[in-house]
BAFI-544572 format. One record per residue (C-alpha): x, y, z; chain; residue in one letter. Coordinates in steps of 0.02 Angstrom, whole numbers, plus 50000, padded with zeros to 5 digits. Layout:
BEGIN
> u | v | w | mol | type
> X | Y | Z | A | A .
...
***
This chain:
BEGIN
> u | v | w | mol | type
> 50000 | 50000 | 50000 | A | X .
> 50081 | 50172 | 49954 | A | X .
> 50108 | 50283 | 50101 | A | X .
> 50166 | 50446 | 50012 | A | X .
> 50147 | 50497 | 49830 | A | X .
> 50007 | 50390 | 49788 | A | X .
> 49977 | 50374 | 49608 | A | X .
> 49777 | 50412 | 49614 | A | X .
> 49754 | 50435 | 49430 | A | X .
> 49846 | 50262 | 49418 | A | X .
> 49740 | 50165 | 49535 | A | X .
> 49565 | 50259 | 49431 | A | X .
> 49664 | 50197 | 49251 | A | X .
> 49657 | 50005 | 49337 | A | X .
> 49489 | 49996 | 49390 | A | X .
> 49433 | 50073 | 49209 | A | X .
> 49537 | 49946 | 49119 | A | X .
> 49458 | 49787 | 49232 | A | X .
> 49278 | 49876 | 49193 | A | X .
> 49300 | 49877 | 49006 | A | X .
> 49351 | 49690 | 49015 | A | X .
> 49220 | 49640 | 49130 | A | X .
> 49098 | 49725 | 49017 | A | X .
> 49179 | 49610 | 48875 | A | X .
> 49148 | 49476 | 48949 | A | X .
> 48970 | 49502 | 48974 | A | X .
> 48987 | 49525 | 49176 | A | X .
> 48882 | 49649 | 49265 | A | X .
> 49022 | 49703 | 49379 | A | X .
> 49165 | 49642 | 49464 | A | X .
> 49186 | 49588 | 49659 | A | X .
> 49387 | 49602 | 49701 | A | X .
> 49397 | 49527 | 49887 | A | X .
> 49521 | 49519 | 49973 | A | X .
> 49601 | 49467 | 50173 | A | X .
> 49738 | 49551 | 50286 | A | X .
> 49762 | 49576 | 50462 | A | X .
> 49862 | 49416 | 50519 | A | X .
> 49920 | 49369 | 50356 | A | X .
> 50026 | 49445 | 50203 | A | X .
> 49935 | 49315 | 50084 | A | X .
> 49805 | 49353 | 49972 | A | X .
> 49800 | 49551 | 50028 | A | X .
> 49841 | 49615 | 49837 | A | X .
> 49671 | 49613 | 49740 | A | X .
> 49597 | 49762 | 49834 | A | X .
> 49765 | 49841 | 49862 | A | X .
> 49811 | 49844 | 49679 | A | X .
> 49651 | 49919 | 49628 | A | X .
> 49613 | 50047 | 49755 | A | X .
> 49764 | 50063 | 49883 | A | X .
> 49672 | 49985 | 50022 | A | X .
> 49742 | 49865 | 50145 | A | X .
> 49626 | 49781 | 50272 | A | X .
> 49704 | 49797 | 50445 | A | X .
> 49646 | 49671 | 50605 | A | X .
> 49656 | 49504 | 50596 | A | X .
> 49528 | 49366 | 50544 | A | X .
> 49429 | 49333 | 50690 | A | X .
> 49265 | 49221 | 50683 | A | X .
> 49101 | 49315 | 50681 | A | X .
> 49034 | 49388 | 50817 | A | X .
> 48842 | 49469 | 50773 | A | X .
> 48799 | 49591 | 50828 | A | X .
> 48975 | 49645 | 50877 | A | X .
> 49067 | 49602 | 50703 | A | X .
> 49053 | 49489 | 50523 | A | X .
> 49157 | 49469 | 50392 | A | X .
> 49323 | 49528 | 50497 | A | X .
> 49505 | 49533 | 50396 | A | X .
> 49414 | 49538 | 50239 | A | X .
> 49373 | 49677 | 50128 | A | X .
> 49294 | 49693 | 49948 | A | X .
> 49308 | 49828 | 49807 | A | X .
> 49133 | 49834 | 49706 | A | X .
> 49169 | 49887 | 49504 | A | X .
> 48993 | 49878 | 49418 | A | X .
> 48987 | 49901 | 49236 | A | X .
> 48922 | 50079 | 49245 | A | X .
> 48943 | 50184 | 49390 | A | X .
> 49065 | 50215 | 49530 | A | X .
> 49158 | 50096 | 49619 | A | X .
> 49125 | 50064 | 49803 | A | X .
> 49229 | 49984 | 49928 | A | X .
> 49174 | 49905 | 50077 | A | X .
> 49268 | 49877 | 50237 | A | X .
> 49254 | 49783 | 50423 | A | X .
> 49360 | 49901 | 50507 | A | X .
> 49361 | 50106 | 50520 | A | X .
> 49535 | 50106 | 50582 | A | X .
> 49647 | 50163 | 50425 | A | X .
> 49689 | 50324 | 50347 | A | X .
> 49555 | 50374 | 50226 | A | X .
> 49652 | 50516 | 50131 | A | X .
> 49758 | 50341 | 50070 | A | X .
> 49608 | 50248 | 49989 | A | X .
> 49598 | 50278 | 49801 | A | X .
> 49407 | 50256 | 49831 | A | X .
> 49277 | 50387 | 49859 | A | X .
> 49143 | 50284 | 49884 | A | X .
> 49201 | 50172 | 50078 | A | X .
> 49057 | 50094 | 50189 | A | X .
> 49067 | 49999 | 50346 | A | X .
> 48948 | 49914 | 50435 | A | X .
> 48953 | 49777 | 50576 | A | X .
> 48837 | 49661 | 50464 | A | X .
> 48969 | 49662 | 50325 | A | X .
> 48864 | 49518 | 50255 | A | X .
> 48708 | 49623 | 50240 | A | X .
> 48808 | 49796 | 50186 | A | X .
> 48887 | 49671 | 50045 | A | X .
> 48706 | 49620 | 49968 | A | X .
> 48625 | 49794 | 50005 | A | X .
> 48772 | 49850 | 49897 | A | X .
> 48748 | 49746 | 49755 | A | X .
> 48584 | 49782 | 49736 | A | X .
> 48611 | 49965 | 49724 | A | X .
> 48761 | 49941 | 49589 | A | X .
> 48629 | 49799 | 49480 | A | X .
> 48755 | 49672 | 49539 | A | X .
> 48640 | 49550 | 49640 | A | X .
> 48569 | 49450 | 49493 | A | X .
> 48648 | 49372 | 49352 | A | X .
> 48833 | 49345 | 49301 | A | X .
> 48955 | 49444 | 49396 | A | X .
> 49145 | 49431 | 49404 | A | X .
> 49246 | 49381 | 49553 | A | X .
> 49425 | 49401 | 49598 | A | X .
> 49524 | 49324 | 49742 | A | X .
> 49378 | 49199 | 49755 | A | X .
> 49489 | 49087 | 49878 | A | X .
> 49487 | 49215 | 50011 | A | X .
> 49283 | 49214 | 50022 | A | X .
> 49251 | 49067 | 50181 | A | X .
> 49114 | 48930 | 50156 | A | X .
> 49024 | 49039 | 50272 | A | X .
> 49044 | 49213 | 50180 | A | X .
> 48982 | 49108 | 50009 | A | X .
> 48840 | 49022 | 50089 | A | X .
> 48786 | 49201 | 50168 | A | X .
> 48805 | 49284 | 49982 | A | X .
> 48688 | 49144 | 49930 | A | X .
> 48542 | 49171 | 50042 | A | X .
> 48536 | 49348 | 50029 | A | X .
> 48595 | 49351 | 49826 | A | X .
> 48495 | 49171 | 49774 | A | X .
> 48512 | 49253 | 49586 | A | X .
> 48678 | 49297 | 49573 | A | X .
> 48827 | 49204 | 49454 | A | X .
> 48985 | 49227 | 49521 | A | X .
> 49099 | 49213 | 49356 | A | X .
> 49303 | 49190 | 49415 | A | X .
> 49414 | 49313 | 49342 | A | X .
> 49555 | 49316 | 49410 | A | X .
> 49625 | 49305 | 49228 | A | X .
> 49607 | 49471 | 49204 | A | X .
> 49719 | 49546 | 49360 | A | X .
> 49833 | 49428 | 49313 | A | X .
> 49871 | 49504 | 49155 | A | X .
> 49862 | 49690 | 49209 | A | X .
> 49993 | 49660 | 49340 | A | X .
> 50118 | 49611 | 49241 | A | X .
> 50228 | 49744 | 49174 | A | X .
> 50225 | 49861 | 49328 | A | X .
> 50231 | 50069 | 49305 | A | X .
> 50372 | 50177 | 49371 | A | X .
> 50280 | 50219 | 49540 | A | X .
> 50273 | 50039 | 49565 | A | X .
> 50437 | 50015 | 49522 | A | X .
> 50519 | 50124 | 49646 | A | X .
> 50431 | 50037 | 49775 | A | X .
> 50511 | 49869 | 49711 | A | X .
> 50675 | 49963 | 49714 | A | X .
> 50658 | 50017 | 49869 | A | X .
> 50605 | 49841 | 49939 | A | X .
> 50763 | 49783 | 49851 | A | X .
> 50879 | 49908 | 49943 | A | X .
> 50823 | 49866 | 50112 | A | X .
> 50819 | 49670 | 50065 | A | X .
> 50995 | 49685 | 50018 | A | X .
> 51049 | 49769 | 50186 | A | X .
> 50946 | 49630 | 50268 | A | X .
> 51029 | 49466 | 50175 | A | X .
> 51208 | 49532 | 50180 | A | X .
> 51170 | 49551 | 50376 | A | X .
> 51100 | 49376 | 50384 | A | X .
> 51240 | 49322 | 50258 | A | X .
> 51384 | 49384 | 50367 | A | X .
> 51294 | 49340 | 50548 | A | X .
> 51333 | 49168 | 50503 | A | X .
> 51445 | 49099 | 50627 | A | X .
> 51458 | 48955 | 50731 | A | X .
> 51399 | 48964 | 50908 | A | X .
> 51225 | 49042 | 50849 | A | X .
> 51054 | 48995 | 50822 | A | X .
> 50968 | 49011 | 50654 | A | X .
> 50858 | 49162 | 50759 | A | X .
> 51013 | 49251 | 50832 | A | X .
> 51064 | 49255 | 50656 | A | X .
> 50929 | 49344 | 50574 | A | X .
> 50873 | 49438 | 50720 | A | X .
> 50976 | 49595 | 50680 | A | X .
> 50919 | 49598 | 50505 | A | X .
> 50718 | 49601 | 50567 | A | X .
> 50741 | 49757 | 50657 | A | X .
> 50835 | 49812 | 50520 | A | X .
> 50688 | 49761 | 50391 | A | X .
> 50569 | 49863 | 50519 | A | X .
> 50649 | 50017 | 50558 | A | X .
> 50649 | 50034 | 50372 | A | X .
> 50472 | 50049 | 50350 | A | X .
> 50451 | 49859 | 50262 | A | X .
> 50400 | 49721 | 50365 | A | X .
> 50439 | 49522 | 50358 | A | X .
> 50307 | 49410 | 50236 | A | X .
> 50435 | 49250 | 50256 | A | X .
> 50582 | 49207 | 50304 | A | X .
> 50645 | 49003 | 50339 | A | X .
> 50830 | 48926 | 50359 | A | X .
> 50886 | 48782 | 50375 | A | X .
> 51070 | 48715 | 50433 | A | X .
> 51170 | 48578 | 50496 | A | X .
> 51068 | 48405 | 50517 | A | X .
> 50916 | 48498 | 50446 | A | X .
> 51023 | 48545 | 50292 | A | X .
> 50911 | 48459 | 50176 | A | X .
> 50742 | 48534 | 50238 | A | X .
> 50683 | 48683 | 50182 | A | X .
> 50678 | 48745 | 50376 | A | X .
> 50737 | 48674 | 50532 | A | X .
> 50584 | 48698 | 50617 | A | X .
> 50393 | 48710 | 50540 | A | X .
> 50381 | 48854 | 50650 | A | X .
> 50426 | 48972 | 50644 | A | X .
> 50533 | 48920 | 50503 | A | X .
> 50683 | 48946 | 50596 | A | X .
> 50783 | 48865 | 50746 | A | X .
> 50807 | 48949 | 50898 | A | X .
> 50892 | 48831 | 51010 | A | X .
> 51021 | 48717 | 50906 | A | X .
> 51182 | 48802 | 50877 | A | X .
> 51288 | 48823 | 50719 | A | X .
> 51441 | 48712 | 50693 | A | X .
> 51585 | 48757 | 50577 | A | X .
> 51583 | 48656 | 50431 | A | X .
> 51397 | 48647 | 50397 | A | X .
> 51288 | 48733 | 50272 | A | X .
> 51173 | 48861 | 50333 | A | X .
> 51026 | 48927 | 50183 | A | X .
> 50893 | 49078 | 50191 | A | X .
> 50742 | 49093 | 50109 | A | X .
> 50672 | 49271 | 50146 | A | X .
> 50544 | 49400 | 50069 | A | X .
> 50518 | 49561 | 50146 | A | X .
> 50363 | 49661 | 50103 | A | X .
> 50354 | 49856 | 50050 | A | X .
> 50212 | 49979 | 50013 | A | X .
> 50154 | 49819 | 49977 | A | X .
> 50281 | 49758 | 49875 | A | X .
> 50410 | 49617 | 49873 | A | X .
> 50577 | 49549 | 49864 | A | X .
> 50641 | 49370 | 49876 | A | X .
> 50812 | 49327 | 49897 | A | X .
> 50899 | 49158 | 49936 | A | X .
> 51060 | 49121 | 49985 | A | X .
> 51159 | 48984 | 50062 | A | X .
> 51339 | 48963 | 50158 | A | X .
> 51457 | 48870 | 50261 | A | X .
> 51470 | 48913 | 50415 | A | X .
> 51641 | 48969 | 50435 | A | X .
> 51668 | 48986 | 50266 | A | X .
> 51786 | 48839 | 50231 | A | X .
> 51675 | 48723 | 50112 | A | X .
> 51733 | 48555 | 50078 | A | X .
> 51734 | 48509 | 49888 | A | X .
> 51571 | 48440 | 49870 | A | X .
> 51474 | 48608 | 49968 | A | X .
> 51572 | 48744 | 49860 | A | X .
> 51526 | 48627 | 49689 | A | X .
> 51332 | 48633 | 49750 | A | X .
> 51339 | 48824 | 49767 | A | X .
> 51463 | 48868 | 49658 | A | X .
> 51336 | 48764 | 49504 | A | X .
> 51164 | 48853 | 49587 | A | X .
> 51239 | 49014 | 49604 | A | X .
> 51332 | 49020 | 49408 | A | X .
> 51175 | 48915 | 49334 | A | X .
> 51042 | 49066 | 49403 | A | X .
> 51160 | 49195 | 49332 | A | X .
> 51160 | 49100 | 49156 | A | X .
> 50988 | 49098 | 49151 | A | X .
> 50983 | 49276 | 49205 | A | X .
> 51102 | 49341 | 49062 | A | X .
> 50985 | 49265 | 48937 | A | X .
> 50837 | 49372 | 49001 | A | X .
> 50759 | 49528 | 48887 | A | X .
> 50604 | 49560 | 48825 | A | X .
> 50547 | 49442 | 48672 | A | X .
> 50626 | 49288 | 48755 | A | X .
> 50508 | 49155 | 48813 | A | X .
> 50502 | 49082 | 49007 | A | X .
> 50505 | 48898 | 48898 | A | X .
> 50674 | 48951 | 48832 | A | X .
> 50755 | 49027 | 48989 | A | X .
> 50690 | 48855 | 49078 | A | X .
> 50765 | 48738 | 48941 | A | X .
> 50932 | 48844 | 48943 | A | X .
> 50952 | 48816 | 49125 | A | X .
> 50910 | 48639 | 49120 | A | X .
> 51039 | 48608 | 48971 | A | X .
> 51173 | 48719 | 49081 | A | X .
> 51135 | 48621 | 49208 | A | X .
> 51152 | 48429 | 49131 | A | X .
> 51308 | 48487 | 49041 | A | X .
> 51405 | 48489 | 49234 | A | X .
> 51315 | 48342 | 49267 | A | X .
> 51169 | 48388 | 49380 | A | X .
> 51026 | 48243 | 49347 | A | X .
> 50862 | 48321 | 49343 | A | X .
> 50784 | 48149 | 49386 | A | X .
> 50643 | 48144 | 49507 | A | X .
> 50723 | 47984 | 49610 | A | X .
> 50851 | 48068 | 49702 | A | X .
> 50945 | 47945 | 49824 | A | X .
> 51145 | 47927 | 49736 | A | X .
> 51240 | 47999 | 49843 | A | X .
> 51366 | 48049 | 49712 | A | X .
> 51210 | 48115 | 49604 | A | X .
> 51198 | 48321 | 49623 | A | X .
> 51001 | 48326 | 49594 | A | X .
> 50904 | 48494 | 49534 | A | X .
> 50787 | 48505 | 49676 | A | X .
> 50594 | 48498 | 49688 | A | X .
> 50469 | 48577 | 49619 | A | X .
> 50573 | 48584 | 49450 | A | X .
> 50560 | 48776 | 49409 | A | X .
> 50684 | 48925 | 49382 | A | X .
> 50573 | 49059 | 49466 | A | X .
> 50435 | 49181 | 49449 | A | X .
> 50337 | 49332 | 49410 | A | X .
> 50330 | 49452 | 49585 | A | X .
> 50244 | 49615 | 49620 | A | X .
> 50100 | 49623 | 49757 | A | X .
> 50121 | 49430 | 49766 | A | X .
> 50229 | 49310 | 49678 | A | X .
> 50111 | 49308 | 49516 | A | X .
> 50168 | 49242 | 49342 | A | X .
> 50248 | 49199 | 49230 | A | X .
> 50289 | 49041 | 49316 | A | X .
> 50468 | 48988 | 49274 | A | X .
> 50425 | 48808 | 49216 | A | X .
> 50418 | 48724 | 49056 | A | X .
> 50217 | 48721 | 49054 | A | X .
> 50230 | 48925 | 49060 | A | X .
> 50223 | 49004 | 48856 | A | X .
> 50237 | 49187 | 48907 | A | X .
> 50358 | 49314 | 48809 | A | X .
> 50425 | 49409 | 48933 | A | X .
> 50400 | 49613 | 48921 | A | X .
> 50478 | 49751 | 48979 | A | X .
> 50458 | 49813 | 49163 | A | X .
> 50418 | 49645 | 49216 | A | X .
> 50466 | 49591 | 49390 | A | X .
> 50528 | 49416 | 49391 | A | X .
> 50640 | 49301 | 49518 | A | X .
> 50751 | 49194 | 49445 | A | X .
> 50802 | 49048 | 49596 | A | X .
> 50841 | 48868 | 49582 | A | X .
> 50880 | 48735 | 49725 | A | X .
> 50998 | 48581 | 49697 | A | X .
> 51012 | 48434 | 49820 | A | X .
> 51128 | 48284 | 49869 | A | X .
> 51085 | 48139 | 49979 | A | X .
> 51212 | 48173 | 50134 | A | X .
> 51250 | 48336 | 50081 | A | X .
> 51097 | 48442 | 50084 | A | X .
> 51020 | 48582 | 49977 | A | X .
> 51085 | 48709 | 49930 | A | X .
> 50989 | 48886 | 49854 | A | X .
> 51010 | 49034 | 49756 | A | X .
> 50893 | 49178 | 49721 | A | X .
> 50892 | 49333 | 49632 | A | X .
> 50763 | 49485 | 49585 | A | X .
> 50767 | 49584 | 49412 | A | X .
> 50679 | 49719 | 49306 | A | X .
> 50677 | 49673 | 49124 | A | X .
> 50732 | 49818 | 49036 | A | X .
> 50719 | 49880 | 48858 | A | X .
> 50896 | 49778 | 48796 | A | X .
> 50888 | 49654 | 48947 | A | X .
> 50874 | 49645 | 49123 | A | X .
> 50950 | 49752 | 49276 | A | X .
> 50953 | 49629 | 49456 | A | X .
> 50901 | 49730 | 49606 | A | X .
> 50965 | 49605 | 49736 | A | X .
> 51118 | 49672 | 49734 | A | X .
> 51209 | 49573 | 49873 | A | X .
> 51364 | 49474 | 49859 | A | X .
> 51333 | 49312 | 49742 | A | X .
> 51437 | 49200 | 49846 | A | X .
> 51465 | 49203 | 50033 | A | X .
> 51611 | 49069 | 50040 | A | X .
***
């Protein structure tokens, strides 16, 4: 969500664009819900088309006191205004790139009034972020709306988000910058005698007093080498400590004005790998940068997936699914090379399913994990703009931290 220089004429241009392709399709509006509070996941839909995030977390409802808590919908009917409709008053208005904001403790009630006003209530209507609506919020919708077609579009934010403007690209830069500071904390924290948390401790505070805040972070080290985290939750270990010798790996995405980074990384700790560690990261780290060197716009995400995979094979990494040699370096699981970001990760998908030509200002991750039985896995992420000749990486931290 933009805290300063919000782009209001940006945020009017999306919702006109989604109306003229709901009314394309025949809808009679558009419902874009979406669900914040205690969770970074699924937020975007409402934030990307009228600068809204949904503060408090999802509680259970509670008539007369609340309904519908954590979520929040944008309303775009094919003629008219827009309206937005919240379950909290706590935000700052003059934010909102909405006029139109109501709030009422029967959210479910508000919701159908709503429709009914904006000729939404009967017949087909669109629907984005559908897997945010609870049984309970779609069986409510029913009894009050028994004539309304809820028609899944999510196709069509999917396709405006992917070649982001310059406002939203100096948020993503700005994510990047304080990501970096973050990893190369984490990156040189590394030492034995600490815990996974004492390790990336510093770099939270670091991440807050920024103005970002933490959407995921896991590591994994040691024993647990082979695991994407030590622990389930919360994703990292606070009570074994580091030995010299092992590998330590981070996963982490910070979020700002909404936006994200992504950045993995791995080590040894002490920084005196034994033949078989510096191979594993030395191939993950060079085969990411391949792939990355091949990006621009006009290439496909089936050719940058196929180029890694040959890059790979040629230094003899199997991409088998049976992993168990224990002289076999494997290309980890799920077999993919990375992915659209923004709001969310979004696409294109980095696998060989995925035809999209990639276009300029795209915001894409390029990562890959390889494994060996005994010795663990090892990752490598990095985040890029394609440009007009190719592609500039914002993750600018050291490649290598051996």
């Amino acid at each position: 969500m933009f805290a300063k220089n919000v782009p209001f004429e940006e945020f009017e241009r999306r919702r006109e664009k989604c109306r003229e392709e709901v009314v394309k399709q025949g809808l009679n509006g558009v419902m874009i819900w979406s669900r914040g509070g205690g969770t970074w996941d699924r937020f975007a839909g409402v934030d990307y088309f009228a600068n809204h995030y949904q503060q408090r977390c999802y509680l259970p409802d509670q008539p007369p006191l609340w309904t519908g808590r954590s979520h929040c919908v944008l309303m775009i009917p094919k003629e008219g205004e827009p309206v937005l409709i919240v379950t909290t008053l706590e935000y700052r208005k003059d934010l909102v790139a909405v006029k139109d904001i109501r709030y009422s403790t029967d959210f479910f009630k508000l919701v159908a009034d709503t429709a009914k006003e904006l000729k939404m209530d009967i017949g087909k209507v669109g629907v984005m972020y559908e897997d945010t609506l609870t049984w309970k919020i779609g069986r409510e919708m029913k009894e009050r709306m028994p004539e309304l077609e809820l028609v899944p579009c999510d196709d069509i934010l999917s396709k405006m988000r992917l070649v982001k403007s310059p406002r939203e690209i100096e948020s993503i830069r700005r994510a990047n910058e304080i990501g970096t500071e973050a990893v190369e904390m984490i990156m040189n924290n590394v030492a034995a005698g600490k815990t996974e948390a004492e390790v990336i401790g510093p770099a939270m505070a670091k991440v807050y007093s920024e103005g970002a805040v933490l959407y995921f972070i896991v590591t994994s080290s040691g024993p647990h080498s082979d695991a994407v985290h030590s622990v389930d939750f919360p994703g990292y270990d606070c009570n074994r400590k580091l030995q010299d010798g092992e590998l330590f790996k981070v996963d982490f995405i910070i979020c700002y004005e909404g936006y994200i980074c992504d950045f993995g990384r791995t080590t040894v700790v002490g920084g005196k790998p034994t033949e078989k560690q510096k191979r594993a990261i030395d191939i993950v780290t060079d085969a990411c940068e391949y792939v990355m060197s091949l990006v621009k716009p006009g290439v496909s995400v089936r050719e940058l997936c196929e180029a890694g995979d040959r890059y790979l094979e040629e230094r003899g990494v199997s991409l088998s699914s049976e992993q168990t040699d224990e002289n076999t370096l494997y290309a980890a699981f799920p077999p993919h090379w990375g992915h659209g970001i923004g709001l969310t990760w979004e696409r294109p998908w980095f696998i060989h399913e995925e035809d999209m030509i990639l276009e300029e200002n795209m915001y894409i991750a390029i990562e890959k994990g390889l494994y060996q039985p005994g010795l663990g896995t090892v990752n490598y992420e990095q985040n890029l703009i394609v440009t007009k000749d190719g592609s500039e990486t914002l993750s600018e931290t050291k490649t290598k931290f051996i």
